[in-house]
N, C-alpha and C positions, 0 to 999 in steps of 0.2 A: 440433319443439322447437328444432332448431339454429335455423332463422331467428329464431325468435322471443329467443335467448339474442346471435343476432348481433347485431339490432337494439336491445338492451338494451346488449351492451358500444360499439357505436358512440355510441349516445348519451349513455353516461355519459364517453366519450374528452373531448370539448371542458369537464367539467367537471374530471378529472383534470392539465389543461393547467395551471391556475395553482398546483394542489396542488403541481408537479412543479417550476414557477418559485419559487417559496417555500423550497424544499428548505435546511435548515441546513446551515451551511460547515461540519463537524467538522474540517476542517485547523489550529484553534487549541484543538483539547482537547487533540490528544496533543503533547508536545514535541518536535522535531527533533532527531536520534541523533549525537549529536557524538562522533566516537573518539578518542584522544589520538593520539598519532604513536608507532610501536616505537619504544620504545629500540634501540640500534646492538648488534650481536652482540659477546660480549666474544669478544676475539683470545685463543684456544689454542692450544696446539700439537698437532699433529696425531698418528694412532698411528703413522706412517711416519718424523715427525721426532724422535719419543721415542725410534727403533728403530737409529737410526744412531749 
């Protein structure tokens, strides 16, 4: 039985060759993740300089 399943998927291989070249881009379905930039940390004072 294996020879005979080997010899079935070797010769269905050179028909799956251009199925595999055909293949669709999906790189322009999804849109590329743009992040904004942080905002800058607001300046506080610290518990050491509140302490003096």
């Amino acid at each position: 039985m294996k020879p005979a399943l080997a010899l079935l998927a070797l010769s269905l291989l050179p028909l799956a060759a251009p199925v595999q070249a055909q293949s669709v881009d999906v790189g322009s379905l999804f849109p590329t993740l743009t992040y904004p930039t942080p905002a800058p940390e607001p300046a506080t004072r610290t518990v050491t300089e509140l302490n003096r």
